[in-house]
N, C-alpha and C positions, 0 to 999 in steps of 0.2 A: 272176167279174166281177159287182157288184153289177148289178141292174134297171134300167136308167134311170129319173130321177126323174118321177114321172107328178105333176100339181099342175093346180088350177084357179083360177085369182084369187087364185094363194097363192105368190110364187117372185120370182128377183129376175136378173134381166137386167143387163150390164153391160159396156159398151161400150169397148174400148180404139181410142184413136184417136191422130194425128199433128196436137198445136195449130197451126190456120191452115190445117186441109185443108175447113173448111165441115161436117164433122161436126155441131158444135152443134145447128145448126137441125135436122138431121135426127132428130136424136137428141130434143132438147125436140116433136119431133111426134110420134115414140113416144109418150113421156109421155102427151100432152095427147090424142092418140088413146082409152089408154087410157081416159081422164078421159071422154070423150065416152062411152064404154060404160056407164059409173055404177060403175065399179070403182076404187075408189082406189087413189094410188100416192104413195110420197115418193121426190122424186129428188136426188141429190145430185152436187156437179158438181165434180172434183178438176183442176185444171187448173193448169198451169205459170206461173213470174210473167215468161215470156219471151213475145215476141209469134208466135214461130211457129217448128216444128220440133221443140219436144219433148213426149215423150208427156202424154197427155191423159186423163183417164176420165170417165163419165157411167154414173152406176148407177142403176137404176131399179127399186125394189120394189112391185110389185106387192101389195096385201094388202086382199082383201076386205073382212077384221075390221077394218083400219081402226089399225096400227098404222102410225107414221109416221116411226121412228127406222128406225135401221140395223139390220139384223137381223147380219148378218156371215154370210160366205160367199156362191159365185154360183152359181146353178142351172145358167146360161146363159151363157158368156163369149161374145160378138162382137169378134173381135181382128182389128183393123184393121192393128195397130203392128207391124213385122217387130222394132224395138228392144227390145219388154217383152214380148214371144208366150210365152217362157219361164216369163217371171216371172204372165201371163195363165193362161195353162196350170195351171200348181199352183193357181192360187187358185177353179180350178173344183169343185164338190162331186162326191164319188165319185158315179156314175150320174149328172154334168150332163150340159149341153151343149157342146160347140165350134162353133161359126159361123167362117165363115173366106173369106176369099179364095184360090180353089183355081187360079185364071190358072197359076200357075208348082206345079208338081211340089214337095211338100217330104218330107222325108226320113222314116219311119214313126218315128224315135227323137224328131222333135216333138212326138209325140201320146201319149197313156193311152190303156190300155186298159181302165181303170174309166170312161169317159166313151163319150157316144159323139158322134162327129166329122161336122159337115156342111158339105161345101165347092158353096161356088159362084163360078163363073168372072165375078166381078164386074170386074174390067180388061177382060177378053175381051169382056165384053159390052156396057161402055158406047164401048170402043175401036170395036165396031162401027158403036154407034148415034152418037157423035160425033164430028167430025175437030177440036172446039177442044181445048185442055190443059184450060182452065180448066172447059170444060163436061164433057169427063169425069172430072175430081175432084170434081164438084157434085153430077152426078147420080148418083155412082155411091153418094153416102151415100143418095141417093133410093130406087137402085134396092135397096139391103139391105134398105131401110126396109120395101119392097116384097113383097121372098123374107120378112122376119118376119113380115110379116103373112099371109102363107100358112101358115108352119111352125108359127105360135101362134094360129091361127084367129081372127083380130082380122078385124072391119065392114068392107069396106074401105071405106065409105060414113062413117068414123066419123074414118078417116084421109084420106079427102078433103076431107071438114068440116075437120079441123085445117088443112091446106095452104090453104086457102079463107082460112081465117080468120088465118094465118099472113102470106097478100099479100093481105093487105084493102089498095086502095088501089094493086096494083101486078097488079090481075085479071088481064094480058097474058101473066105467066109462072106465070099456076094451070094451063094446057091441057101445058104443057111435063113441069111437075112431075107432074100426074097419066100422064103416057105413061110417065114414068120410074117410077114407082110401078107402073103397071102390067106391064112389062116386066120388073121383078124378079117380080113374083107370078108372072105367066105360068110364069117359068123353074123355078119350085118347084116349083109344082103339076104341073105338066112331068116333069120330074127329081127331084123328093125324095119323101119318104113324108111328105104333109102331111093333118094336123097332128101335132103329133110331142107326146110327153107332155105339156109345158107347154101349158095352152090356157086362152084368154080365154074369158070366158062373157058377154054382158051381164047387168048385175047394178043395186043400185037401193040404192046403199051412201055415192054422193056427198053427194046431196042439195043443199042451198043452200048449201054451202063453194064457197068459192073457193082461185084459185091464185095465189098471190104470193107475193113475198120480201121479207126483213125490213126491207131499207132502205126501198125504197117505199113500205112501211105507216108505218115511223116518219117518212118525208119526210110523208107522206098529214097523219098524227098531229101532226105542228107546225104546217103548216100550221089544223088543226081546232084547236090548242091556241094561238093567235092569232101565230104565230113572223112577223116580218114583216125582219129581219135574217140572215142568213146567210153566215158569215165564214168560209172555207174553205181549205184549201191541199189539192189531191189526195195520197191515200195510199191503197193495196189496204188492206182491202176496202171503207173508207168513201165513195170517191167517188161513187158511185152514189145517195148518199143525199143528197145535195146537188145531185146533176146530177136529181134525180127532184122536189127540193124547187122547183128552179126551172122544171120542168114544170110543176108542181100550181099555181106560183105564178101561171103565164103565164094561167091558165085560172082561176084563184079568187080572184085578187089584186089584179085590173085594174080601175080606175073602169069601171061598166058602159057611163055615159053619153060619157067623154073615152078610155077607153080606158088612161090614164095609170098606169103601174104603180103599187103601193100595199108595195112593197117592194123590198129592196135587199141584192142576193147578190156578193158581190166575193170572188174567188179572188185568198187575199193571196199575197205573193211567199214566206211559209212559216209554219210552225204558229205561230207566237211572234206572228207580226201578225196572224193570224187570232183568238188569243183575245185579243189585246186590243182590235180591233174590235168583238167579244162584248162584252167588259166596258164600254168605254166607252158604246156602245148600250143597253145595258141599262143604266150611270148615268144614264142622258137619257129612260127611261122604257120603250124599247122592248123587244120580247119578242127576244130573241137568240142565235143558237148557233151553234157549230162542230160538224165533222162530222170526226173522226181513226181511229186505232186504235196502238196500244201506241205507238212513236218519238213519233207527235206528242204522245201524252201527258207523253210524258218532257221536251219541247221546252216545253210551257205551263206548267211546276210554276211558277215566279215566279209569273204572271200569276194563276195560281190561287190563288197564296197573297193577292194583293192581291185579290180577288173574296172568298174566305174573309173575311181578312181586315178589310176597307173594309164587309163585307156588302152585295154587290151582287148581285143573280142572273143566273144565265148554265147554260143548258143545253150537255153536254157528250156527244155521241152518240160514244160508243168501240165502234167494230165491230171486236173481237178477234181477232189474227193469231200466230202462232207468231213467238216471240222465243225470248231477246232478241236486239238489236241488229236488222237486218232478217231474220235470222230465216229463217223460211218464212213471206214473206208473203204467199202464197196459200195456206195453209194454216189449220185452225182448232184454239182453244185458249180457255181461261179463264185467261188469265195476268197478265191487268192488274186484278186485285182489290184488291190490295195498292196498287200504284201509283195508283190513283186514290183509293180509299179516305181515304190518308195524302199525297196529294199539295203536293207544296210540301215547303219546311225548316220546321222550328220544328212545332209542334201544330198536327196542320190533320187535322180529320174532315170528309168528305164523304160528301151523300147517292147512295145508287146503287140505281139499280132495272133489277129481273134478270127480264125479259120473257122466256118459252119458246119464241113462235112469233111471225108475223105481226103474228096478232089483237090479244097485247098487247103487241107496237111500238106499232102506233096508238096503243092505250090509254094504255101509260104515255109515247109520244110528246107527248101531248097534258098529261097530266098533271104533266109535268116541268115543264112553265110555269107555273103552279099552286104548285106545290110548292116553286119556285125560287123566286117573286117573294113568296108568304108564310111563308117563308124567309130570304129575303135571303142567299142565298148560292148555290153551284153545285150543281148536281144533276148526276148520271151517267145517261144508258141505256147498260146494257152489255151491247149483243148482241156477236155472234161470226160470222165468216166463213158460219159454216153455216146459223145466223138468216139474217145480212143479204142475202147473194148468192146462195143456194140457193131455188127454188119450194118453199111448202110447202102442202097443203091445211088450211086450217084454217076458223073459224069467222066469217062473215062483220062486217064493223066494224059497230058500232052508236053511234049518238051522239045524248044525247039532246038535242032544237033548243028545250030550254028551258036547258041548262044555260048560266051566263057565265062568264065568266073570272074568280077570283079572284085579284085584285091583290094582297091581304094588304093591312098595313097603312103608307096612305097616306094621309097627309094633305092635304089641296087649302087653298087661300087661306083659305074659309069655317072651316074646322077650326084653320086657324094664327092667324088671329084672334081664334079664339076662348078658345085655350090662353091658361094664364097665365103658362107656361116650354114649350120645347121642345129637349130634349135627342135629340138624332143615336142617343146611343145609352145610353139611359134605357132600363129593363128595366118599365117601366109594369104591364103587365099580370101579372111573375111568371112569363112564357113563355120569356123571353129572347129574347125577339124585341122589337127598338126600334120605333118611329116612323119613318117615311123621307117625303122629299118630291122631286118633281122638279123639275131647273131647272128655275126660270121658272114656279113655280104662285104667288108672291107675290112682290110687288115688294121688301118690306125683309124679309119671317121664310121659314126653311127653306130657303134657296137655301145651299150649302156643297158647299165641296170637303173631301176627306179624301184621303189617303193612305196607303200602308203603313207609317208609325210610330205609336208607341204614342201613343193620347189617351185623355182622360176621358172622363166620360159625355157630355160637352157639345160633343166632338171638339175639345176646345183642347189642344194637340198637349202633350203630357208624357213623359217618360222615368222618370218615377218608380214605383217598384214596385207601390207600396197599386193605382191605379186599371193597372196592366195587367193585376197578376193578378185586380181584379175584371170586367175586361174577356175576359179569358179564361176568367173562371169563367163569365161568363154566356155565352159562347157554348156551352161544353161543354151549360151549359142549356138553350139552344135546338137543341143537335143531340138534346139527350134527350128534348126536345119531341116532334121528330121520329119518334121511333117510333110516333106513336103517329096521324102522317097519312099514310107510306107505304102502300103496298099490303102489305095483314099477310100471313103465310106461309098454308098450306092444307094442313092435316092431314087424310090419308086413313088411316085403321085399318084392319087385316087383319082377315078376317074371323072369324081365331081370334086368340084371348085372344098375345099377342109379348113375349115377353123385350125383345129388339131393336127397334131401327130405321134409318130413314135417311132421310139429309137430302141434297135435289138439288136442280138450279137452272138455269133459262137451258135452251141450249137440250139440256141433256145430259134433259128430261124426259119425251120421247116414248121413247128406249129405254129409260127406269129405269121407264115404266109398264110396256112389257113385261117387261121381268125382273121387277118383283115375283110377273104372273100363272106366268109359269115357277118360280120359285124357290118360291109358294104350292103350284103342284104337287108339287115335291121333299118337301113338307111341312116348308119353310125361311118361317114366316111374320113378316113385318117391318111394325110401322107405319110407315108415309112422311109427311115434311114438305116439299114443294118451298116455299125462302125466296124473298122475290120484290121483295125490298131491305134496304138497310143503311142503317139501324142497326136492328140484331134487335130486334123485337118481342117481348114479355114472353111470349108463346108460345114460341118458340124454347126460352128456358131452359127451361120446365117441361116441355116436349115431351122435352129430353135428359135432364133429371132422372129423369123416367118411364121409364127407360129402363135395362138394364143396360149395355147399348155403343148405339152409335149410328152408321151406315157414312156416310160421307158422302164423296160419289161427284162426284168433279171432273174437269176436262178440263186439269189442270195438273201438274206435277213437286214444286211444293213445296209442298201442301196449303194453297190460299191462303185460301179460305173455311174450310176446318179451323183455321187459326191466328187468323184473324177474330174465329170463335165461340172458339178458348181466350184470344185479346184481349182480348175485350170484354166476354164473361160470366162471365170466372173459370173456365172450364169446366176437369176434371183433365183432359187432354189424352191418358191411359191411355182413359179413354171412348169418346174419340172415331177411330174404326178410318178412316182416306185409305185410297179408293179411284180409282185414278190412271191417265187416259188421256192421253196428251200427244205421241204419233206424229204429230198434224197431223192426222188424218182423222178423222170425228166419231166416236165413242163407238157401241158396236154395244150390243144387247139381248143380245146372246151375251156377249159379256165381262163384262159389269154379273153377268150371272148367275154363270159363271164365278166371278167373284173373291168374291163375297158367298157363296157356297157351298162354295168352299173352305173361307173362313175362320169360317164362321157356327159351327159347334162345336170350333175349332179353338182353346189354348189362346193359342196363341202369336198376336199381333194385329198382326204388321207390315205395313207397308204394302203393298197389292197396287196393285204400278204395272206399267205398259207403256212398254216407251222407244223401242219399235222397231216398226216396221211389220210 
């Protein structure tokens, strides 16, 4: 029988629970416990797309150094679930933990005997201390909360802080939750051998990071990026980022003096009326965006095509879900790359920027506005279930309170007056980017409607060949523009001289930071490129050129950023090695390693993918 695992601010916790039994909270007060000790954690939150009754999970890594992806494997299972206790069970590490509800007798053929097993009578004991249902299903995630913090020698002064700060606002049931908190401890320290290998230490590793998740920061991010429209239809995992945007708005958006809102959020009757509330908002001047993920993208292609098309700008926030069709939509994936990319019929390129954490949601939340309106056309952020709905500690926001909005290029009355021709969509400056004006900035010049058919430079509507294919030509030229004001990619070099490399993105970046230092130890060394929008920047190519192969490490089935870059750059597609996660669950630092080490001296370069949990 291996040792039990002995670990200090180094091990990973992970909760199996019943969706709709009040788990959550208890479980995010773990987390944030630990946060209070100055020991970081990344936690990740696997939950059913039903409202209650099927299994649940809540994993929490623990990791001093400060790594914030998935590591893979559980030190420690907590198995609440009598339905997945089995499937619980194997996923623990030889010498982990079992935590468990011991009330009822279970059979020794439940258990390993490479682990070692700790039961606590948590029915028995909240049945004593309560006679509601509903309050001893509440506190009985209180009182675990309670026996872990004795068994992993966590403050308990650090987890009464979180429940404090948990009912700010509803102080009447902090004296309740803390008797339940105590009452688990009590019965450990009682009854168990505490602390048991795993053990908290305070530590001084946080720092000025905070905790959030990616919707909020991109809600946060439009708002700071001047967004004063938001057209929406609910879909998992986006809603949250629309329902956050109209928070932020309530409180940043209101005349100070009249109180009068200064923006306008309407949850349309479905995706199709929501991006054309977008479009048509943004023709009339205004900064504007929807909030989807994979279906409703597939539901806006028209609309997108007439925004491409008409050149109008409109932010596109796609929080990414396991397809197709509905799919696993509480699940996460990189699968709509392709679909926004090329969305619409006919030639249509769009911009997409590929944020890894929080931090740059904001940023390129913000930035989408920007980029859209000197542009004239759609922009993407395309985070993913695991960005948007999951806590991540990352780098606090910063903005600087001289920067303004760049409108691009607009012309106002004094400018139309002053022209001696204005053409809608006149390539002026050699950018491919036209002149535009808003209704109503001049009484007789620049006010025009357009449409999605073919016109001139002048917008007088024509079907003739010569001006649509120069019409098309100059947009291919304003997307080529384009590379060169996105957010550019970020090349790290191995510390030794690399045959190889690899290219990651979004939020698959926190585990491919750790496999690289794992794989560096194998003496497997790779330069890394995380891209961080579309359309590749002239870095890209040369980075893969430099290169004898190149892994590029996605969270999809059909290597959609790998086809991208052999799209778009000409790339031999032999070069380029897909590496493929696509279970729904996010991408661990042990697979990444895994697969790049397999294949890193291995002739043969087929894909290493994962299709199963």
């Amino acid at each position: 029988m291996p040792q039990p695992i002995t670990a200090t601010n180094d091990f990973v916790v992970k909760f199996a629970n019943v969706n709709g039994s009040g788990s959550a909270s208890a479980n995010g007060l773990f987390a944030k416990s630990i946060l209070r000790m100055g020991v970081p954690i990344a936690s990740r939150n696997i939950f059913p797309s039903n409202i209650q009754g099927l299994p649940t999970w809540f994993e929490v890594r623990v990791c001093e150094a400060g790594h914030m992806g998935r590591r893979g494997g559980v030190d420690m299972m907590v198995a609440m679930n009598p339905q997945t206790w089995d499937r619980d069970v194997a996923e623990i590490e030889p010498g982990g933990y079992l935590f468990y509800d011991s009330t009822r007798p279970m059979p020794k053929s439940k258990f390993r005997d490479d682990i070692t097993v700790i039961g606590c009578p948590l029915t028995e004991i909240t049945n004593n201390a309560y006679s509601d249902p509903r309050q001893r299903q509440l506190f009985k995630n209180i009182v675990y909360l309670g026996a872990l913090s004795a068994l992993l020698d966590m403050e308990v002064e650090a987890v009464k802080a979180a429940i404090a700060a948990q009912f700010k606002g509803k102080e009447k049931l902090v004296p309740a939750n803390y008797a339940a908190l105590e009452m688990g401890r009590d019965w450990a320290i009682q009854h168990l051998s505490c602390p048991i290998g795993l053990r908290l230490r305070r530590a001084d590793a946080v720092g000025d990071r905070i905790f959030t998740d990616g919707n909020a920061a991109a809600a946060l991010g439009a708002v700071y990026g001047g967004a004063t429209v938001c057209a929406w239809y609910p879909i998992t995992p986006s809603t949250s980022l629309a329902e956050a945007f109209e928070r932020y708005c309530g409180r940043l958006r209101k005349d100070p003096e009249t109180g009068a809102k200064r923006y306008a959020i309407v949850q349309a009757e479905d995706e199709l009326a929501s991006i054309g509330m977008v479009v048509g908002a943004a023709w009339n001047g205004a900064r504007a965006f929807t909030a989807t993920s994979g279906p409703g993208i597939s539901l806006m292609q028209e609309f997108l095509g007439l925004a491409y098309f008409a050149e109008i700008p409109a932010v596109v926030f796609d929080v990414q879900r396991a397809g197709p069709s509905t799919g696993m939509p509480t699940r996460t994936q990189q699968s709509d790359l392709l679909s926004a990319a090329y969305a619409s019929h006919g030639d249509t390129k769009h911009v997409m920027l590929l944020p890894e954490d929080p931090t740059e949601c904001f940023e390129f939340g913000a930035t989408a506005f920007d980029l859209a309106d000197r542009l004239q056309t759609p922009v993407f952020v395309m985070l993913d279930l695991d960005i948007g709905m999951n806590d991540w500690l990352c780098e606090p926001f910063k903005w600087d309170p001289n920067r303004r909005m760049d409108r691009g290029k607009v012309l106002d009355a004094a400018a139309l007056d002053a022209a001696k021709t204005f053409g809608r969509y006149l390539d002026v400056d050699g950018d491919g980017i036209p002149y535009r004006t808003w209704p109503g900035t001049h009484p007789e010049k620049g006010a025009f409607f357009t449409r999605g058919t073919s016109r001139d430079r002048y917008a007088r509507y024509t079907e003739d060949g010569g001006p649509y294919v120069d019409n098309m030509q100059r947009l291919l030229k304003k997307f080529h523009t384009a590379r060169l004001l996105v957010p550019h990619p970020i090349a790290t070099p191995a510390k030794e001289k690399a045959r190889d490399g690899v290219i990651f993105y979004g939020s698959t970046s926190a585990a491919m930071r750790e496999a690289l230092v794992a794989l560096q130890a194998q003496g497997i060394h790779l330069d890394a490129m995380r891209i961080r929008a579309f359309p590749f920047h002239d870095d890209v190519a040369e980075f893969i050129a430099g290169h004898e192969r190149v892994f590029v490490v996605e969270q999809n089935r059909d290597a959609q950023l790998r086809t991208l870059l052999v799209t778009e750059l000409g790339i031999d597609p032999a070069r380029l090695v897909p590496v493929l996660h696509y279970d729904g669950t996010p991408i661990t630092a042990r697979f990444i390693q895994s697969a790049i080490a397999e294949r890193a001296s291995a002739a043969n370069v087929l894909p290493f993918r994962k299709a199963t949990p």
